[in-house]
C-alpha positions as CSV (number, residue, x, y, z in Angstrom):
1,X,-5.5,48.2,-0.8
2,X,-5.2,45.4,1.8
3,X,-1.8,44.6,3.1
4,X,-0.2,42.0,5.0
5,X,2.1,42.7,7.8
6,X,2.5,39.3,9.2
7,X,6.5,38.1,9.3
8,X,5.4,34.9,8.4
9,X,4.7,34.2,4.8
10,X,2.7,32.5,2.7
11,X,4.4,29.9,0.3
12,X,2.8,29.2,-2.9
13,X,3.4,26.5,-5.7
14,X,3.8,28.1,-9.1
15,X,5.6,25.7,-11.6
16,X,7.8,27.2,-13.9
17,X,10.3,29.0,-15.1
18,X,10.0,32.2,-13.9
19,X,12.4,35.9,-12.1
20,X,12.4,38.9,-10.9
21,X,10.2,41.2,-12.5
22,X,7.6,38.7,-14.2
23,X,4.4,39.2,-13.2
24,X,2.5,35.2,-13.1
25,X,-0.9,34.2,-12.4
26,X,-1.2,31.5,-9.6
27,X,-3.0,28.4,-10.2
28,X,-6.2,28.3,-9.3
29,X,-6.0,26.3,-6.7
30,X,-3.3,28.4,-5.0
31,X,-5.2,31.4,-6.3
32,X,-8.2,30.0,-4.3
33,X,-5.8,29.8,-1.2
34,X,-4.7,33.0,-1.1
35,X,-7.8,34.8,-1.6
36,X,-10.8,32.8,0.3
37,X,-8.5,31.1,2.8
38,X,-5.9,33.3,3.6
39,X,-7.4,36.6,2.5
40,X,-4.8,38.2,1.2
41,X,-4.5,41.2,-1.3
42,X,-3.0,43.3,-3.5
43,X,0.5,44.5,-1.8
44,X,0.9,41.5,0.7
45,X,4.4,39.8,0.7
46,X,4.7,36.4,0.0
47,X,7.0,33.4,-1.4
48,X,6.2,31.1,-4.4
49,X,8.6,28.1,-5.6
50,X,8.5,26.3,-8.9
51,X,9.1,22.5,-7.3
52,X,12.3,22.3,-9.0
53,X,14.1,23.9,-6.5
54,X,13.9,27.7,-7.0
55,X,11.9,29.9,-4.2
56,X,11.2,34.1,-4.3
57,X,9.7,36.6,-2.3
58,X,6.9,38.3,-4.4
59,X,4.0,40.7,-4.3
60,X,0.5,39.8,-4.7
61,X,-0.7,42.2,-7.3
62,X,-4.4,40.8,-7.9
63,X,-6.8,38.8,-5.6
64,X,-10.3,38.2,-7.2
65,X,-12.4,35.6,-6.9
66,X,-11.6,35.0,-10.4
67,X,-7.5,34.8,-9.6
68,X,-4.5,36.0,-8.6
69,X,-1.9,37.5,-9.8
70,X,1.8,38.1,-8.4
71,X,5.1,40.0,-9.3
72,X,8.6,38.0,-8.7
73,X,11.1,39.9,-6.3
74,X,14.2,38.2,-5.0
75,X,15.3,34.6,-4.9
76,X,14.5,33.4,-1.7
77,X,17.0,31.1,0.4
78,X,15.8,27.4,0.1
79,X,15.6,24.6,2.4
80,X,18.9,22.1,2.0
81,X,17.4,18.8,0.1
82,X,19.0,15.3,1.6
83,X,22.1,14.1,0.7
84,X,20.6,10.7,-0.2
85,X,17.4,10.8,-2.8
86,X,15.3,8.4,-1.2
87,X,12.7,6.8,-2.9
88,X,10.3,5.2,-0.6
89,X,8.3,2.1,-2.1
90,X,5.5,1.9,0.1
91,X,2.2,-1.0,0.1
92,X,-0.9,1.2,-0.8
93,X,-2.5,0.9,3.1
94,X,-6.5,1.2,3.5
95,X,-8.7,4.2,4.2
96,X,-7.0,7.3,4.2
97,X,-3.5,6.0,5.8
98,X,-1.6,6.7,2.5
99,X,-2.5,10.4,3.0
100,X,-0.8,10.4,6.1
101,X,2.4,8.5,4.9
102,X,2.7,10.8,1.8
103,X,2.6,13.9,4.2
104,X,5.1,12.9,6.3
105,X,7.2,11.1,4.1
106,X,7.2,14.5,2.2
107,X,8.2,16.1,5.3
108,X,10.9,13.9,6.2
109,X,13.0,14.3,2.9
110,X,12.1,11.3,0.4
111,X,12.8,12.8,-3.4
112,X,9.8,10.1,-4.6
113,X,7.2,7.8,-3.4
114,X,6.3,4.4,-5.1
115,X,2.8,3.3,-4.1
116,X,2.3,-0.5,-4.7
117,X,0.1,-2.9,-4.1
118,X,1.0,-6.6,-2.8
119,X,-0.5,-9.9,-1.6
120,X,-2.0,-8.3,1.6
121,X,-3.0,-4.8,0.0
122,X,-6.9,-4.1,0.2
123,X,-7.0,-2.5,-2.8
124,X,-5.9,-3.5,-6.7
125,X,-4.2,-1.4,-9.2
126,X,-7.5,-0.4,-11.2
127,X,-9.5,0.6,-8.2
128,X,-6.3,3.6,-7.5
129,X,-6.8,4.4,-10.8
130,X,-10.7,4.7,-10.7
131,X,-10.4,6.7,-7.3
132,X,-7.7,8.9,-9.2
133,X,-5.7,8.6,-5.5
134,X,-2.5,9.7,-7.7
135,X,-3.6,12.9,-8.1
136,X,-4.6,13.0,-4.7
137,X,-1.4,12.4,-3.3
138,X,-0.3,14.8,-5.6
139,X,-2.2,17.5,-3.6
140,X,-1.5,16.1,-0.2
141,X,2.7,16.0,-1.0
142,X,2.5,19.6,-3.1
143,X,0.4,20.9,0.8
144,X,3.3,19.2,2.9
145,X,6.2,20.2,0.9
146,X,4.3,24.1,1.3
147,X,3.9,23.8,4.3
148,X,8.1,21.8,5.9
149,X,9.8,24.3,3.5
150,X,11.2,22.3,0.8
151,X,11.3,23.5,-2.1
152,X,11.6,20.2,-4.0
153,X,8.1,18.8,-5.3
154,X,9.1,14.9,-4.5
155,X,7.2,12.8,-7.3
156,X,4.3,10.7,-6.9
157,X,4.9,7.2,-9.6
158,X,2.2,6.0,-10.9
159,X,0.8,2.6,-8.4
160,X,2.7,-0.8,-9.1
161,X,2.8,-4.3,-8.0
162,X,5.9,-5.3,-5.6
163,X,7.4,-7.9,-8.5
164,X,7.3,-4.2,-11.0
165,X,9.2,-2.7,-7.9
166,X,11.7,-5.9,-7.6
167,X,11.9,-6.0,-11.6
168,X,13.0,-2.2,-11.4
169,X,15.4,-2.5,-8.6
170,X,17.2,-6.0,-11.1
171,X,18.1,-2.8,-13.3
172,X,19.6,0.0,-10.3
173,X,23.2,0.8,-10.8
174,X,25.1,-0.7,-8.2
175,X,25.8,1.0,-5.6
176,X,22.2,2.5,-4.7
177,X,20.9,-0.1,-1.8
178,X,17.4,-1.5,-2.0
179,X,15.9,-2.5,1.7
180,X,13.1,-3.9,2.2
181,X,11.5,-3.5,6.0
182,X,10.7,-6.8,7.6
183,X,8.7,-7.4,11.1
184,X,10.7,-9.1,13.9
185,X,9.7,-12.5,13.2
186,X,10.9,-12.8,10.0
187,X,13.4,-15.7,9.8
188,X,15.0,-14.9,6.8
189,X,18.7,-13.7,7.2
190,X,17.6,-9.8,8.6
191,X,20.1,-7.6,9.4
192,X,19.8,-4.0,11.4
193,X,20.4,-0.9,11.0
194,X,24.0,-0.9,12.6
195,X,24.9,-3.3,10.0
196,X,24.4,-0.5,6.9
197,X,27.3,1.4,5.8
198,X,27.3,4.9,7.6
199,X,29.1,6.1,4.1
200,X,25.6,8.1,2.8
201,X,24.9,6.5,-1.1
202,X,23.7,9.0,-3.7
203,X,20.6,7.3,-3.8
204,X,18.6,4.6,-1.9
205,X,15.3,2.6,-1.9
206,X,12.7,1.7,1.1
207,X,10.4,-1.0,0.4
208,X,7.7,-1.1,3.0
209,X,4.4,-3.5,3.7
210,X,0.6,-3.1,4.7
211,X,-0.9,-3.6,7.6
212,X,-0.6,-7.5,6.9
213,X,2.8,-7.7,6.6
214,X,4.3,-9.3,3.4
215,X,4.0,-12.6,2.9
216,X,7.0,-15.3,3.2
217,X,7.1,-15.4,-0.6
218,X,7.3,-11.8,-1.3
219,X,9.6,-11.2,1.2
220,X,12.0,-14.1,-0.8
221,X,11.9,-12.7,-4.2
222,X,12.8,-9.2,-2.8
223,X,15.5,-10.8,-0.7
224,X,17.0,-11.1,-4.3
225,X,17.5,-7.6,-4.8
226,X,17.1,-5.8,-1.2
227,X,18.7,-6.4,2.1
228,X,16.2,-6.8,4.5
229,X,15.7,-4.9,7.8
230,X,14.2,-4.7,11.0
231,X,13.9,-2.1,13.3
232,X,14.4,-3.3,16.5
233,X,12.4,-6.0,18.1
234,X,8.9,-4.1,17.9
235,X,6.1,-4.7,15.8
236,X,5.4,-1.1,14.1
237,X,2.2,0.5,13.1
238,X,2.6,0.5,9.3
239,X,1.6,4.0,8.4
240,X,4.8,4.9,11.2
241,X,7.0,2.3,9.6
242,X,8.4,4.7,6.6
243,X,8.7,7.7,8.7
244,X,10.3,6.0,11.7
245,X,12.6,4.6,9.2
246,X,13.4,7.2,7.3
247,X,14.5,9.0,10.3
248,X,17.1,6.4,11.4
249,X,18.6,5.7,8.4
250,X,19.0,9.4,7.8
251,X,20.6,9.3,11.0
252,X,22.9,6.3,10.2
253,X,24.1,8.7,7.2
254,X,24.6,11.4,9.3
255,X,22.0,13.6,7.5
256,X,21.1,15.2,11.1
């Protein structure tokens, strides 16, 4: 029998309702993980949480190539989720960009992620849904949420155009701000940071561009539902924008 002695452990992604004492195969996926990557095996320690906010300390009992299996020990202590759910609505970018904003997005706090696509996006709404790059975001936010310690599986919405996004926000309770991030040389009434309420809302929305910026007409019909934002007087990379963002308004709430 192989065991693993390492004090760091291993954090797998089982949904489900599950305690101590059941005995759960792993997804195959995270079966693969553990076995062919990892390589661990029957009697190593590790941690699964169901993505809902629940984490335990369990026991490998099978590694195969065809699976794994583990037993449920004790609830584990989980990482603190944000005060404010932030959901951030973000322009599909080109490439492989939106991989990297989902990971770190993920690993900053947001409790969802709105891709959508606008004037200056490279891509349309059926081409995301031929590439199936839902489901791949999927996997990239389930491997950053493993890997920051959350045990929250933020949700991935299906793709959108911005006027879905501004139809949505017509219908938000009061109270839980919109903004929509503008570059510096927007001259539409902008305000910064300084200018928000440092009382935390319950919930907020982040509406950021491509890499063309939005155009003068987008950034009007939002202005109808979002206060609009600029960080400073930089121009930002936008695959930065949302965690640079992210970072200073949970700051301005006093989340750090």
């Amino acid at each position: 029998m192989r065991l693993y002695n390492s004090g760091v452990h291993a954090r797998f992604l089982v949904p489900g309702t599950y305690g101590r004492g059941d005995e759960i195969d792993l997804p195959d996926e995270e079966a693969r993980h553990l076995s062919r990557v990892l390589r661990l095996g029957s009697g190593a320690v590790v941690r699964v949480f169901n993505g809902q906010g629940d984490e335990f300390s369990a026991i490998v009992t099978r590694a195969t190539k065809s699976g794994a299996a583990i037993r449920i020990d004790a609830p584990h202590a989980t990482v603190s989720e944000p005060r404010v759910a932030m959901t951030i609505a973000h322009a599909v970018l080109k490439g492989d960009k939106m991989d990297d904003v989902v990971r770190d997005v993920v690993m900053m706090g947001a409790a969802a992620i709105q891709p959508m696509v606008t004037t200056r996006s490279e891509v349309t709404l059926p081409a995301l849904d031929r590439g199936h790059r839902r489901e791949r975001w999927e996997r990239v936010a389930a491997s950053s949420v493993k890997q920051c310690g959350r045990a929250v599986l933020p949700r991935i919405l299906p793709p959108v155009s911005l006027d879905e996004v501004i139809d949505a926000l017509r219908r938000v309770t009061l109270g839980q701000p919109a903004l929509m991030l503008v570059e510096p040389s927007a001259n539409t009434s902008v305000q910064s940071l300084a200018d928000l309420d440092s009382i935390p809302p319950r919930e907020a929305t982040l509406l950021v561009g491509p890499e063309g910026g939005w155009t003068t007409e987008e950034v009007e019909r939002a202005a109808a539902v979002c206060r609009l934002i600029r960080l400073g007087e930089r121009t930002l990379r936008a695959d930065a924008m949302a965690t640079i963002a992210i970072a200073a308004l949970f700051t301005r709430w006093g989340e750090y």
